[in-house]
N, C-alpha and C positions, 0 to 999 in steps of 0.2 A: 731674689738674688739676681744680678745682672747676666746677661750672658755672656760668654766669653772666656778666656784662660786668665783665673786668679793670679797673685803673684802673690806670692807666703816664702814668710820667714820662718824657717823650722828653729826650735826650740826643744830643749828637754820637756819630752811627757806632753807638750800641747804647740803649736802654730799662732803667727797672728797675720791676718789678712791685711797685707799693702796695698794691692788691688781686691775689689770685689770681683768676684768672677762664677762663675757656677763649676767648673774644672780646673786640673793640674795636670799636666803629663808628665807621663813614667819616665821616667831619665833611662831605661833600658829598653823599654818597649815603642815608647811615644804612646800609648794607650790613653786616652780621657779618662781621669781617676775626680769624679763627682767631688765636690770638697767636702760634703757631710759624709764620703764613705772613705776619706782620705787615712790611713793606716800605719804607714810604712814612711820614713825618712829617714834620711841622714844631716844629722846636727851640723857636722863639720862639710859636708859638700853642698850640703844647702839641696839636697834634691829628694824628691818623691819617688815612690814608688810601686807600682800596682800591685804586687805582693809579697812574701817574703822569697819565693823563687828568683824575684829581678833583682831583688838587694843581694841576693848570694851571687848570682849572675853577673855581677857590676862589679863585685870584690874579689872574682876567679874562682871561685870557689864551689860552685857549678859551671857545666860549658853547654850549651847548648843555645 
């Protein structure tokens, strides 16, 4: 896998790689999220996320 930050198109249930990359970053953290350990997105804002704490953290729903 190349190095560098992927570009992915989040889809229901699965992604597909626009660029090859070896990482994503967290849209709330900026954190390196590996793209084989990639988990967490949102369909409609098109972004990733390092865990389910950053996606509640991005929709206000936790604060911290």
């Amino acid at each position: 896998m190349p190095a560098g930050e992927a570009q992915i198109e989040f889809l229901d249930g699965d992604f597909r790689v626009l660029r090859p990359g070896s990482f994503v970053r967290c849209a709330v953290t900026s954190e390196q999220i590996p793209v084989d350990e990639l988990r967490y997105w949102d369909v409609d804002r098109q972004e990733a996320y390092a865990s389910p704490e950053a996606k509640l953290k991005q929709l206000g729903i936790i604060r911290g």
